[in-house]
Structure formats: C-alpha cells, structure tokens
SEPALUM-505144 format. One line per field, with one value per residue (C-alpha): residue number from 1; residue in one letter; x, y, z. Coordinates in nm, 4 decimals, padded with zeros to 6 digits. Layout:
BEGIN
pos c(NUM,...);
code c(A,...);
c1 c(X,...);
c2 c(Y,...);
c3 c(Z,...);
***
This chain:
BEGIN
pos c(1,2,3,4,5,6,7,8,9,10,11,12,13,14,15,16,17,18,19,20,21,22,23,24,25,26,27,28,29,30,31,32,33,34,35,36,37,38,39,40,41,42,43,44,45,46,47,48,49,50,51,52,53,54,55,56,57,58,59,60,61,62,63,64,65,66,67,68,69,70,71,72,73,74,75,76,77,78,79,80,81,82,83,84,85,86,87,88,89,90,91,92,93,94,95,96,97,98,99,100,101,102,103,104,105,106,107,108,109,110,111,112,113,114,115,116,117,118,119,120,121,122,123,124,125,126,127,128,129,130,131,132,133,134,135,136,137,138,139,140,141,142,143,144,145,146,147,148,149,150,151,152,153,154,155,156,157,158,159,160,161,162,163,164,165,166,167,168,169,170,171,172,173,174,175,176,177,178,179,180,181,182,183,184,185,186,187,188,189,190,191,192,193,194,195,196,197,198,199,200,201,202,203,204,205,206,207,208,209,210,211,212,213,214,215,216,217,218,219,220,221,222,223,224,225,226,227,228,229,230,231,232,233,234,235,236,237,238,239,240,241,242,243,244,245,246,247,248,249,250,251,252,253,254,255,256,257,258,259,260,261,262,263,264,265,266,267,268,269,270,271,272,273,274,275,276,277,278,279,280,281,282,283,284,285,286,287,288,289,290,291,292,293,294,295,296,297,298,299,300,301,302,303,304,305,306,307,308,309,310,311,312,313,314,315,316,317,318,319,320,321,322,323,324,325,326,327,328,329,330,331,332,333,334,335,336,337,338,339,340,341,342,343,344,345,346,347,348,349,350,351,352,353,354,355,356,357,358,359,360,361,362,363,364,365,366,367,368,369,370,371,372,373,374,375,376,377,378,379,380,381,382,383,384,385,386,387,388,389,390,391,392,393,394,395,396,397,398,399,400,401,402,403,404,405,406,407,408,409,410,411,412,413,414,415,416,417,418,419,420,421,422,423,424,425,426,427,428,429,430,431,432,433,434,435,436,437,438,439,440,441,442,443,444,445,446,447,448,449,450,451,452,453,454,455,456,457,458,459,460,461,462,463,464,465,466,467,468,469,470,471,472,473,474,475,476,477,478,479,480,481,482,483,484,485,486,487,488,489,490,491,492,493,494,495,496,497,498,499,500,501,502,503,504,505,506,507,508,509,510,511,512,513,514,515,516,517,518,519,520,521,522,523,524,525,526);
code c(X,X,X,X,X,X,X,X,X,X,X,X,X,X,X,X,X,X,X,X,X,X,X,X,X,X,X,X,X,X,X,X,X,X,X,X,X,X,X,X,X,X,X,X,X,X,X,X,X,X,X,X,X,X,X,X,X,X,X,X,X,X,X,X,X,X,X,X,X,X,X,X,X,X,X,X,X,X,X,X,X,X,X,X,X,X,X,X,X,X,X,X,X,X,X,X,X,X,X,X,X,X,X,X,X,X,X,X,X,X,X,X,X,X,X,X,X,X,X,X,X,X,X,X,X,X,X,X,X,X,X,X,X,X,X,X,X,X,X,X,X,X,X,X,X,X,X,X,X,X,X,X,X,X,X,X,X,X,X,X,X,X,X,X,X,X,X,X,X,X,X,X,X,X,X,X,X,X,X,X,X,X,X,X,X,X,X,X,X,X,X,X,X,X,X,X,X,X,X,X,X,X,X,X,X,X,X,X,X,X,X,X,X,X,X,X,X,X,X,X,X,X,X,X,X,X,X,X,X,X,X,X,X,X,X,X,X,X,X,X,X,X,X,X,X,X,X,X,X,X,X,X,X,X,X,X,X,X,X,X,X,X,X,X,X,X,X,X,X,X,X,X,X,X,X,X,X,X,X,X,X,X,X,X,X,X,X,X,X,X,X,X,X,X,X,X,X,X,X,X,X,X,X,X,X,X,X,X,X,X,X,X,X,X,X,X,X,X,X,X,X,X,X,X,X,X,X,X,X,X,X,X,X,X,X,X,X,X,X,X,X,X,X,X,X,X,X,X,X,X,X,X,X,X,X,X,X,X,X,X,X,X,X,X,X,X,X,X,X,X,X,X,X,X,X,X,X,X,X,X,X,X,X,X,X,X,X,X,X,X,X,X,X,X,X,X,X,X,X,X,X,X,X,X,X,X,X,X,X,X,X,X,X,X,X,X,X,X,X,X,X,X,X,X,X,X,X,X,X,X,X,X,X,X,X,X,X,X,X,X,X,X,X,X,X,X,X,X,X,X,X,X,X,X,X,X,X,X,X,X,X,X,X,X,X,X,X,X,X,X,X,X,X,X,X,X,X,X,X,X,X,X,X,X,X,X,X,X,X,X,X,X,X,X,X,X,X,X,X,X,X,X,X,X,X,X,X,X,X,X,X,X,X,X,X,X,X,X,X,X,X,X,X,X,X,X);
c1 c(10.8247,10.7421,11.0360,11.1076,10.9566,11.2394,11.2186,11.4039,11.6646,11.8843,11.6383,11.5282,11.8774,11.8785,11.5735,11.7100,12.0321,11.8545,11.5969,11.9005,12.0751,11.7471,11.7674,12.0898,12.0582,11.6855,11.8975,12.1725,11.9736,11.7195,12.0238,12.1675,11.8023,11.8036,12.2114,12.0722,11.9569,12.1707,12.4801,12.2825,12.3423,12.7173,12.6233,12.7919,12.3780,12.2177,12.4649,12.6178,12.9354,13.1093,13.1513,12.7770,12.7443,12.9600,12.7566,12.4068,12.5368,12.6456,12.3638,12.1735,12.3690,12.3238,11.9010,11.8939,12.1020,11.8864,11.5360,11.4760,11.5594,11.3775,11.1751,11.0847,11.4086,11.5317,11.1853,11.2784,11.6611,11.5698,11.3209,11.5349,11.7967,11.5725,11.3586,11.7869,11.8455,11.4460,11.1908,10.9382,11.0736,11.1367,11.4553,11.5427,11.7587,11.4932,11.1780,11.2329,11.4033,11.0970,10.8854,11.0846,11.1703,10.7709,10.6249,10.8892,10.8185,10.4273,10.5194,10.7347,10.6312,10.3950,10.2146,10.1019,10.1758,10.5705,10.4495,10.1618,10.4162,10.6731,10.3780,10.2446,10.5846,10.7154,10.4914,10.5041,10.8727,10.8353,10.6086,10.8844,11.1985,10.9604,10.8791,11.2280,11.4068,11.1013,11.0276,10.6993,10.4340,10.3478,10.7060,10.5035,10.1866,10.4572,10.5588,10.2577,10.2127,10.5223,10.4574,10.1209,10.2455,10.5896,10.5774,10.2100,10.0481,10.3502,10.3197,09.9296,10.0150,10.2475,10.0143,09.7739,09.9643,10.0855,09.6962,09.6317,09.9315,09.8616,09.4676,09.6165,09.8602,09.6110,09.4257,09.6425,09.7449,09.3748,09.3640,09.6376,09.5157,09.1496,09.3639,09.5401,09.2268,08.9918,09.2665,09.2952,08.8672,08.9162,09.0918,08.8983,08.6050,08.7168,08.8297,08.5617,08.3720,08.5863,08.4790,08.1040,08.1120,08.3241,08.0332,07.7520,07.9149,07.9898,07.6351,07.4252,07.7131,07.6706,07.2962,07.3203,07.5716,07.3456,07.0545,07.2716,07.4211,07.0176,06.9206,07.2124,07.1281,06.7985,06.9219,07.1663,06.8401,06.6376,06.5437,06.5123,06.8932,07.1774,07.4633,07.6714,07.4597,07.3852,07.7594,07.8142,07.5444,07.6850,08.0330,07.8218,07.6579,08.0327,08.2028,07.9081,07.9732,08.3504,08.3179,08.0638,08.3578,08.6408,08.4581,08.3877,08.7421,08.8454,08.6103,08.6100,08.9976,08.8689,08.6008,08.7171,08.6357,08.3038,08.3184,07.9319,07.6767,07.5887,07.2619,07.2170,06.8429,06.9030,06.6817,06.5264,06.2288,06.1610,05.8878,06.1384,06.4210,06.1526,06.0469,06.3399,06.4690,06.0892,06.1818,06.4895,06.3478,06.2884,05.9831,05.9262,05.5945,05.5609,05.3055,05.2906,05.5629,05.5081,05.8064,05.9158,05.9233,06.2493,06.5581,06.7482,06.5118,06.4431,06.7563,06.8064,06.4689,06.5915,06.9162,06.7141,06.5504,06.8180,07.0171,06.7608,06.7061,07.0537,07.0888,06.8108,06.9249,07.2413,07.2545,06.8772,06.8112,06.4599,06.2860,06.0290,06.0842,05.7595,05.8516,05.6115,05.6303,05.3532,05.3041,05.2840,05.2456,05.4915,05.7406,05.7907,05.8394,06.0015,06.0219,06.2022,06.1602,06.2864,06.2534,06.4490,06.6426,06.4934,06.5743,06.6432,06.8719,07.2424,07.3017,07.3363,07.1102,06.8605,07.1083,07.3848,07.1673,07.0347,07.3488,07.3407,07.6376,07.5759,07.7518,07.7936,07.8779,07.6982,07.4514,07.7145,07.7331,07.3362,07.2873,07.5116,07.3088,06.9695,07.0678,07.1849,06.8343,06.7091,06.6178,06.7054,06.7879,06.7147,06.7359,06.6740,06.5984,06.2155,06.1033,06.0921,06.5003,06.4616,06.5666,06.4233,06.5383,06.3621,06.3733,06.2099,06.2484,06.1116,05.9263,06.1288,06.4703,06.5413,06.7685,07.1386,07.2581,07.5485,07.8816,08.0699,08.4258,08.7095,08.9081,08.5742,08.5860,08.9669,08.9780,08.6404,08.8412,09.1037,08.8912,08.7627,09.0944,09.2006,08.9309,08.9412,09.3683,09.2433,08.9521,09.2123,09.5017,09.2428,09.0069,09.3066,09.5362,09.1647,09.1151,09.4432,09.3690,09.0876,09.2535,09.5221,09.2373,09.0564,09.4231,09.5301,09.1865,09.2835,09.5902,09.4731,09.2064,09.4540,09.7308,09.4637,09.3627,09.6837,09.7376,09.3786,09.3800,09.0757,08.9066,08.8689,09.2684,09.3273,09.1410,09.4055,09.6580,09.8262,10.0702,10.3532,10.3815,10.6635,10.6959,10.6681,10.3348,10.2008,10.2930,10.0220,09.7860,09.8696,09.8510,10.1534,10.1789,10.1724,10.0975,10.4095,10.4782,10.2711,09.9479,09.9308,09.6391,09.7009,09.8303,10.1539,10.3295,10.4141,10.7207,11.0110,10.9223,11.1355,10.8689,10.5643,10.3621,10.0248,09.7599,09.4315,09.1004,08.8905,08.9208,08.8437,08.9329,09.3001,09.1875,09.1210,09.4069,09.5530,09.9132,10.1562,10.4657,10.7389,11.0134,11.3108,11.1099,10.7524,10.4651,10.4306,10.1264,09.8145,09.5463,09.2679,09.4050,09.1356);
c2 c(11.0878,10.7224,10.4945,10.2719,09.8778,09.6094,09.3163,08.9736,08.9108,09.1015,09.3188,09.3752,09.4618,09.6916,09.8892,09.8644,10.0460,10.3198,10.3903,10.4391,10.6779,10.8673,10.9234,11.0672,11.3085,11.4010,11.4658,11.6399,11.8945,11.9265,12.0200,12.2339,12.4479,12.5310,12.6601,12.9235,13.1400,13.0430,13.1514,13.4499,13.5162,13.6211,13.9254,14.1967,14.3594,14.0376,14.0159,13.6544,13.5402,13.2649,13.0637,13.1018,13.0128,12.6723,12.5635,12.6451,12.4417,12.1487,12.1742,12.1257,11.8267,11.6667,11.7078,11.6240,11.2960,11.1782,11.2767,10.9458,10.7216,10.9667,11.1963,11.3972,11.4676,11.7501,11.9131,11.9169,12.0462,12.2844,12.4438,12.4087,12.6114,12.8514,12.9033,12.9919,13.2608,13.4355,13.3610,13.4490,13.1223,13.3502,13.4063,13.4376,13.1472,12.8905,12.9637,12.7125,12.4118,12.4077,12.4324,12.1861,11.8873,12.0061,11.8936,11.5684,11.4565,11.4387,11.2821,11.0250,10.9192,10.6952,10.7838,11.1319,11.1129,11.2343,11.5219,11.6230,11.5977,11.8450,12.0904,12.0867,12.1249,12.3900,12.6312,12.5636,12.5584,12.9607,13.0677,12.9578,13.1083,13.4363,13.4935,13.3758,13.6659,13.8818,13.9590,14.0541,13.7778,13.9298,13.7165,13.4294,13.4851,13.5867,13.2274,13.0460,13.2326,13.0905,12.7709,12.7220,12.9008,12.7732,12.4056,12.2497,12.3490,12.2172,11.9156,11.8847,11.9008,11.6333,11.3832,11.4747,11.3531,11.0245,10.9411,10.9830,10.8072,10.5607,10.5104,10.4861,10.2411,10.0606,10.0727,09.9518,09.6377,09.5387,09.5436,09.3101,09.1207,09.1048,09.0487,08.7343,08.6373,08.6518,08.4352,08.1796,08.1671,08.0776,07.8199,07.6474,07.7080,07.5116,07.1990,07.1893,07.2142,06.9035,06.7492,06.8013,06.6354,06.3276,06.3114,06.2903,06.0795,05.8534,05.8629,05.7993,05.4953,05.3825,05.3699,05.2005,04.9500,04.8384,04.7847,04.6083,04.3939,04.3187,04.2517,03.9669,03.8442,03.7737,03.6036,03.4085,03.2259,03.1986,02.7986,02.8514,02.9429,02.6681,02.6580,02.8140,03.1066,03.1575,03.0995,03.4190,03.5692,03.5327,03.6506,03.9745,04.0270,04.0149,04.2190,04.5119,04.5056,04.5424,04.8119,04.9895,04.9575,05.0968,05.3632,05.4765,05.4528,05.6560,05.9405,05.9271,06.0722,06.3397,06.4233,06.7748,06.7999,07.0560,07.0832,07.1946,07.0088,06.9994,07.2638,07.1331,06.9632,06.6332,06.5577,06.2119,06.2841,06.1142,05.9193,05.8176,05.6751,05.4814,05.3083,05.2785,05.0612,04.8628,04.7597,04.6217,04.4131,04.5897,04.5857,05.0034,05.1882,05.5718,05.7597,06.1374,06.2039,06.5796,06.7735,07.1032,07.4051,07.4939,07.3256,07.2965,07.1112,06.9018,06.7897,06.7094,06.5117,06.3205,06.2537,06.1249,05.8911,05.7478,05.6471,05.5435,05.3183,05.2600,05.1090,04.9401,04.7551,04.6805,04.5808,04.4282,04.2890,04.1376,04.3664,04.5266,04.9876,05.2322,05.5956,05.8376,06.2094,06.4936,06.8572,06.9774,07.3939,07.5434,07.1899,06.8944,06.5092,06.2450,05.8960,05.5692,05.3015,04.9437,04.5985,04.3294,04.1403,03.8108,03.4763,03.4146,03.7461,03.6521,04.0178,04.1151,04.0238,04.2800,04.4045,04.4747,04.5844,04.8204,05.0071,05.2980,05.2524,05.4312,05.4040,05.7864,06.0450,05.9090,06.0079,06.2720,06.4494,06.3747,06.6041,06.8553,06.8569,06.8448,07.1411,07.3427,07.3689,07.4736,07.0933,06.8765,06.4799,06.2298,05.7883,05.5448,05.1539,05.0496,04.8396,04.5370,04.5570,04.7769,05.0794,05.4524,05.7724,06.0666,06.4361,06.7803,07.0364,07.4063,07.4285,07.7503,07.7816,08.1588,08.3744,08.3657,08.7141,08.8132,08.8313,09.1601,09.0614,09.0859,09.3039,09.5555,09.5551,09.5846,09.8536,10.0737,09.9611,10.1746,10.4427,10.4654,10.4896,10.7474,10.9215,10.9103,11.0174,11.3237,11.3844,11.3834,11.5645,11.8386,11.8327,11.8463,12.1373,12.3110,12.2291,12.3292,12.6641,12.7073,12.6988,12.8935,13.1464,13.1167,13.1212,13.4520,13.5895,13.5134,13.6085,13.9492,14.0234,13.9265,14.1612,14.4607,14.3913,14.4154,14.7468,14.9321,15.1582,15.1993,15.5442,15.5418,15.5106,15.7743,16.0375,15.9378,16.0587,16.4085,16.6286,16.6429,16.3114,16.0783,15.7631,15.5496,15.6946,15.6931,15.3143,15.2441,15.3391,15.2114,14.8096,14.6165,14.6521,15.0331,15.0034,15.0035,15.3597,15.6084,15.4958,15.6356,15.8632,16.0246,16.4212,16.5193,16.4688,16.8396,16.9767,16.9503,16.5512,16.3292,16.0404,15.9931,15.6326,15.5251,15.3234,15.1873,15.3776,15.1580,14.7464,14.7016,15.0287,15.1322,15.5277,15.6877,15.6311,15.8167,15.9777,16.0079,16.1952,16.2517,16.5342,16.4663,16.1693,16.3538,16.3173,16.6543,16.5892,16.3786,16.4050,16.1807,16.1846,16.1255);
c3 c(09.3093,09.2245,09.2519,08.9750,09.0548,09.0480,08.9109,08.9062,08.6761,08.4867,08.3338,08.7172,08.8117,08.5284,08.6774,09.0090,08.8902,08.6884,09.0104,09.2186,08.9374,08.9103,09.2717,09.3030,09.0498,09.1623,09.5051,09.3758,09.2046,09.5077,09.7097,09.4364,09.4173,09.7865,09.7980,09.5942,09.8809,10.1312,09.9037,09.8223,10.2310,10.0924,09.9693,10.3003,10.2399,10.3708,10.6892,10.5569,10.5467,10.3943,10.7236,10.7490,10.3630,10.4230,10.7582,10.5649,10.2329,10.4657,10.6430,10.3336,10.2257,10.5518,10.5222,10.1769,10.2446,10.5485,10.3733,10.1832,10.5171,10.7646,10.5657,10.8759,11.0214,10.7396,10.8090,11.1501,11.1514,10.9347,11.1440,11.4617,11.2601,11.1522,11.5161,11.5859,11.3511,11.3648,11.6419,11.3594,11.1699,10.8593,10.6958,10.2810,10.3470,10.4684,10.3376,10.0381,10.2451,10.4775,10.1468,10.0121,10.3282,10.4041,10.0520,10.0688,10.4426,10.3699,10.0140,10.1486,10.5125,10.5460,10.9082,10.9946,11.3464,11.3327,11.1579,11.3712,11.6838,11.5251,11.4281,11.7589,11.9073,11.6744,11.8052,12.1758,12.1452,11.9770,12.2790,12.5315,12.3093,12.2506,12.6451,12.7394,12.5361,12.5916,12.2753,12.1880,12.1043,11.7738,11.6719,11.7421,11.5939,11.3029,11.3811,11.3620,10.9644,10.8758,10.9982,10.8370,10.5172,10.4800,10.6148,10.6892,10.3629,10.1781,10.3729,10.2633,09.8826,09.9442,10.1591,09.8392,09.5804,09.7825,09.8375,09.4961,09.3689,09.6320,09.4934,09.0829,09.1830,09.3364,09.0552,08.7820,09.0750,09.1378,08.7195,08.6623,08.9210,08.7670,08.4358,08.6044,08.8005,08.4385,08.2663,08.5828,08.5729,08.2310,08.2972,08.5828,08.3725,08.1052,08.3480,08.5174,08.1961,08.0910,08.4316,08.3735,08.0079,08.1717,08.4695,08.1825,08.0344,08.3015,08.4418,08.1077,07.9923,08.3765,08.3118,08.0184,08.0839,08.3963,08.1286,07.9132,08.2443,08.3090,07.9639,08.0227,08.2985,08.1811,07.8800,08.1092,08.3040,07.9798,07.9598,07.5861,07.5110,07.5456,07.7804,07.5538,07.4824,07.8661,07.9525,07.6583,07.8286,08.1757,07.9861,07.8854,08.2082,08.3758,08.1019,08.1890,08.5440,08.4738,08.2353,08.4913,08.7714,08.5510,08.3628,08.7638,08.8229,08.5340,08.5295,08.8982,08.8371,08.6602,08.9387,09.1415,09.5169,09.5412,09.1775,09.0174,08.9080,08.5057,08.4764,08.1348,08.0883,07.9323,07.5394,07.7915,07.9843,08.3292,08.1361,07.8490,08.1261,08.2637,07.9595,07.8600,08.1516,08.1294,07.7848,07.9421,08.1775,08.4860,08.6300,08.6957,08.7772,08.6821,08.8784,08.6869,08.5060,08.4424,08.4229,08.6590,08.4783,08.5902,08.3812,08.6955,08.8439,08.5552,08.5297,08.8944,08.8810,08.6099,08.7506,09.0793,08.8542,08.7110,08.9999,09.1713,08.8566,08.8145,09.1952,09.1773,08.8761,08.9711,09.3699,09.3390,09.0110,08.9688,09.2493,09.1589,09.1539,09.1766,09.0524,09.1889,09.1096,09.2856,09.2895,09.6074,09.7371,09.4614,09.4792,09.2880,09.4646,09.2951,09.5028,09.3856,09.5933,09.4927,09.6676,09.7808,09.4794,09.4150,09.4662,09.0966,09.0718,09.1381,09.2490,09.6282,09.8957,10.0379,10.2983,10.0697,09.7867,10.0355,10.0635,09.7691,09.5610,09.2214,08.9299,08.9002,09.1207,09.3953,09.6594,09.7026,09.3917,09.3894,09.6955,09.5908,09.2147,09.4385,09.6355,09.3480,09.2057,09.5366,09.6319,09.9123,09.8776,10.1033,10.1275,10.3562,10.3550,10.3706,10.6320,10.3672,10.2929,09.9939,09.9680,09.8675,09.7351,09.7306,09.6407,09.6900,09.4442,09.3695,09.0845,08.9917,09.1207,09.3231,09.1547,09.2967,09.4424,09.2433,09.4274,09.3726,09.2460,09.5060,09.2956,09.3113,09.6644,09.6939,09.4817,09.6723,09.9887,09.8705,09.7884,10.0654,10.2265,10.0329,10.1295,10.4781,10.4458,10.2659,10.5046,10.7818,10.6328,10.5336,10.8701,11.1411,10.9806,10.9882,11.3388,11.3919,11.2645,11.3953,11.7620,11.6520,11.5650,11.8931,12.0301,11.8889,12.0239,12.3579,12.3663,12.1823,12.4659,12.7161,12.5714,12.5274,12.8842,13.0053,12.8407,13.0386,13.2342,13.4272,13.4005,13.7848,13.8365,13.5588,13.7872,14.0745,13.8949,13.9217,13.7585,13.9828,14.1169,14.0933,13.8350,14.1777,14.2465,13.9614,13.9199,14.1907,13.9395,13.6545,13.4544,13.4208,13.0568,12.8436,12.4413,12.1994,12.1086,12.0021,11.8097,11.4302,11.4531,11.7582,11.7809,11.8450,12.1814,12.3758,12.3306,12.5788,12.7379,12.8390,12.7704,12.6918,12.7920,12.6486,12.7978,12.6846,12.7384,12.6170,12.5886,12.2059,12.0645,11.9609,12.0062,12.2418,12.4759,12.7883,12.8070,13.0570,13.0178,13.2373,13.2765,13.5431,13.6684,13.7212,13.5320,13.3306,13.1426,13.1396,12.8336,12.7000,12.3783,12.0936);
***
C-alpha cells in the first residue's frame, strides 16, 4: 500500500489526516480478516476454546499494531507461536497471518537482511524442537513446505510489488523533475540569450565608437579646421571614449560568469571590417581574407579581427596594424599585429598600449569564443612595443557528443536497481531451495541408511534367540510400520519389526517378529 504524500499547509495537513484514517481502517480490517480462523478454533471439533480464541485475537491485535513500525516482528511472533502449537508450522489458525505479516514484511521493509535471518533461523530452530521431542524429521521437512509455501513466497510477491512501485514512483519524480528542469532551461536559455544580444551589441557599438573616437582625433590635429572645430572635435573624441567606458560598464552587468559565446556568423566579412576601419583612418593591411567554411569559426575569426582592431585603435592610435590570414593542414590563422602609437597620437604610450584592454568581452570572453569553435587564442607584445593577437582555428568544427540528460540516467539507475532487488529476491529463495533439496537428499540417504540391514547380519540371526541378541545384529533405526505392499504379518505375534534390504528400494524388506521376547519369525518379505 502506498501512503498518501503530505504536503505543507493546510491542504497538506488535510492529506496527512486522511493517510492516517486510511491506515487505521486498512488495519482494522486486516486484523478483522485473520480473527476469522482463529475464532473458527471455538468450534469443541477443532480442539479450541475461548481462552485460546481471546490469546489468538490479542495476539493478532498486538502483530497487526507493531507491523507498520517493525514490519518483521508480526512475521516473526507469529511463527514462534505457531512452531508452539505444530512442529510442522501448520495450523488452520495461522496459515493466513504468516500469508498475511509475510506479504506485508517484504512490502514494507526496506532491507532484506531481517528477513533472510528469520528464514534461516526458522528452520534450524524446527530441526532442534523436532530431535528434542523426537519426533520424526518428516515434521520438519513438513516444516520447511510450510515455510516456503506459507511465508517466503508471500514475502517475494511483496518485495515485487515494492520494486515495482519503487521503479513508477521513480518515474513520475524523475518526470516532474525533467518537467521543472525543461521550464528552468527555458529560462536560462532565454537570459543568456538576452546576454548574447547585449555582448553583440556591446562589441560592434565598441567597434564603432573607437572609429568614430579616431575619425576625431584626426579631425582634432587637422591644420585646416579652426580651434573651435578641433576643440568640438577633441569634445567628440572625449565623448566616444566615455560612451565606450560606460556602454562596458553597463553591458558588462549583464555579462554571466562562463556564460557562451554567440555562434551566430555576423552579415561583415573579415575583408569588410578591415575596410571599414581603413576608411576611418587607420592604417590596416589584409593579407587573404578568405573565409573558414565553418560559421563557428567565421565568427570567431571575425571577432579576432575586430578586437585586435578595436585595441589597436584605441590604446595606439596612429600605429600602423597588418592582418594576415593562411590556410594551413585543415586550419585557419588569423594574426593582428599593431605598432607602437605615434608621437602625434595623444593615446597611451607603447607600454600601456601594449596591455590588451578591449572594449568587449575581452581577451577572456575571446578565448572562451576561440575555443568554442575548436580554436585556441593566443597574444603577446612584439619586440618593437606593439602588440599581437593571434588565433588558430579548424576549418570545420568536430561535432559535440551529446550528453544524456541526468534525469535519463537517474531514471536507468533505478532500473537497474530494480533489477538487481528482483534478481536477488528471486536468485536466493532459489538457492535456498535448492539446498533444502540437496538437504532433504541427505538426510533421506542418511535415514534409509540407518534403517539397513546388511544381508550378512540377517544370516546371523536365528529363530529362538532373545531381543538382546538379536540387537547385536541389527541398525539403530527399524522402518515405521509395516510398508503398504507387503503380505500379511503371521498370526499369533507379539511384534513384528522391519528393516531395509536394500538402500534405495522401499520393498523388499526383512521381518522380525517376536513372541514372549524371542524372535519367532524371520522372512525376506517381497
């Protein structure tokens, strides 16, 4: 039985309340269903009586009451009561509470190992009741039936349905979890989404606000223009530089830590960018432009470009840059390498320009673009005080291995445990049986050989001698009673004692009977 979940609030109370209401009655009625036999015990023809009636319904109470807490311990009162009454473990009073506590202790308990202790003591407690009354052991083989029968396969059923209930539980958790997990990917998706749009942005109005911070810087020297244009000009060239330092701050804010790369080829070409920032004064070389076939790579190689470019116009305006992109063995190698600013630029010297602050993500979120498309990034500073930046990239990008999703795994984890529950609750009560088999063998040889008499002490024995003599002769045990297809015992004995002829066959026996204490008659009965 599944218990009702509980959950927080008053609707949780609620549940809690009804679980617990659904519990008594389930236990009430359990303990209802097994009085039945034991007040059928009342009846004078079943040898009951109503003091026995009241200890058995108590009894009953008592197990039922403990079997939630300690779902083993009814299983094993019950049996002790029962190994009382019957050494065969079999009365009409107890058959269905051990079918019953059996079914609930492997339904409830969690570990096997309680269990597997009281099976394996059950039976060796039956062997020493059995030999300490002397009964004979076909009680306990009669034993070992009832337990197998009566308690362990009950107790399989019920470890069956907890693994499977176990497993569909599982199930419907790991699917509200995917549920939750889907909705929460949705989510990040759409931020980071958010975050990629703000970085694009950020870099191309970076790049162009450096051009336009150039452009007035130039305009700010020109001899032809007036101080008034060239202080506007100067105004300009500040106002650029400001707007490049805020517009870092702002979409910096909206950078995550490890976030991805856009994958997104840009309309621009590597060849475009650099003409572009040519017709705004920088002096730029291309070597062979031609484009990666891969968009990934593309897009990194034009992202290399254009903070190289953007660097280069910012920290050493006036140097001269040289782009230079090869093929080489199945990879593409972009390299920008700018100079020392010069003396007319009013931008950083060649030691700080040679520092790589970019107005975008950075040589950080450079690398980590780079390496997405299967690339790797690297910059230095030249031996002239410039400073280069340079990139290797695969002309196709590998294929990612798709991840399985945790939930998958979860959920064939479980499987698998399942699996290996029902593997062992079905492979050890086989084992188990299996020994029992081999032991019943045994003890069915050993019995049988017990029970021989050896054809060469048979022929020592006379008529006429006395039940001491003939004792020499004889094994220590005789067979129970006469076998069923053997003839008629003579007229006018006072006993008659069988023995084994042969190990494996129940006929032909010998017979010894006895009149006034003497044997009468010996025969080879067939």
């Amino acid at each position: 039985m599944r218990e009702p979940a509980a959950g927080p609030g008053p609707g949780g109370a609620g549940r809690r309340g009804s679980g617990r209401g659904f519990e008594r009655t389930f236990d009430v009625l359990l303990w209802l269903l097994l009085c039945v036999p034991v007040l059928l015990k009342s009846d004078p023809h079943d040898g009951g009586s109503w003091t026995a009636v009241a200890v058995g319904v108590v009894l009953l109470a008592v197990c039922v009451a403990l079997g939630r807490r300690w779902p083993v311990a009814p299983l094993a009162l019950t049996i002790t009561v029962s190994l009382a009454l019957a050494p065969e473990l079999f009365t009409p009073s107890s058959v269905l509470p051990l079918a019953a506590f059996g079914y609930l202790a492997g339904r409830r308990e969690a570990r096997t190992r309680t269990a597997l202790w009281l099976f394996a003591a059950v039976p060796v407690a039956g062997l020493v009741l059995v030999l300490a009354t002397g009964e004979a052991l076909v009680y306990w083989f009669a034993l070992l039936l009832s337990m197998a029968l009566a308690v362990v396969a009950p107790w399989l059923i019920g470890r069956y349905v907890r693994q499977y209930d176990r497993l569909v539980r599982s199930g419907w958790e790991l699917a509200d979890r995917m549920e939750r997990e889907q909705e929460a990917v949705a989510d990040r998706e759409r931020l980071r989404e958010r975050s990629r749009i703000a970085g694009d942005m950020h870099d191309s109005l970076g790049h162009d606000l450096a051009l336009l911070a150039l452009r007035a810087g130039a305009l700010e020297l020109d001899p032809a223009l007036g101080p008034d244009q060239q202080r506007a000009a100067g105004e300009l060239r500040r106002a650029a530089a400001d707007a490049t330092g805020r517009l870092r701050d702002i979409i910096g804010v909206l950078r995550e830590d490890g976030e991805e790369a856009p994958v997104a080829p840009p309309d621009e070409s590597v060849a475009e960018l650099v003409s572009r920032a040519r017709a705004s004064g920088m002096a730029v070389t291309l070597e062979d432009a031609a484009e990666p076939p891969s968009e990934m790579a593309a897009r990194a190689l034009h992202r290399v470009v254009q903070e190289g470019l953007t660097n280069a116009a910012k920290h050493a305006p006036g140097a001269p840059v040289a782009v230079v992109v090869t093929r080489e063995a199945g990879t593409v190698r972009v390299r920008v390498t700018s100079g020392p600013a010069g003396p007319a630029g009013e931008g950083p010297g060649p030691a700080e320009g040679a520092r790589p602050v970019s107005g975008g993500t950075g040589l950080v979120g450079l690398d980590e673009r780079v390496r997405l498309a299967g690339g790797s990034l690297r910059h230095r500073v030249t031996d002239g005080g410039g400073f280069e930046l340079s990139a290797v990239l695969p002309l196709r990008q590998p294929a990612p291995r798709p991840a399985a999703p945790r939930s998958a795994r979860e959920l064939d984890l479980a499987r698998r445990q399942v699996r290996q529950g029902l593997a062992r609750a079905i492979w050890i009560p086989l084992a188990l049986l299996a020994g029992l088999g081999l032991l019943m063998a045994g003890v069915a040889l050993y019995t049988q050989h017990q029970t021989y008499l050896e054809p060469e002490d048979y022929a020592l024995i006379r008529v006429g001698q006395s039940r001491a003599e003939v004792a020499e002769h004889l094994p220590d045990r005789r067979l129970d009673g006469r076998p069923q297809r053997a003839p008629a015992e003579p007229p006018g004995m006072d006993e008659c004692l069988y023995y084994r002829s042969t190990m494996l066959a129940a006929i032909p026996v010998y017979r010894l009977c006895y009149v006034d204490g003497r044997l009468a008659d010996r025969a080879a009965v067939p």
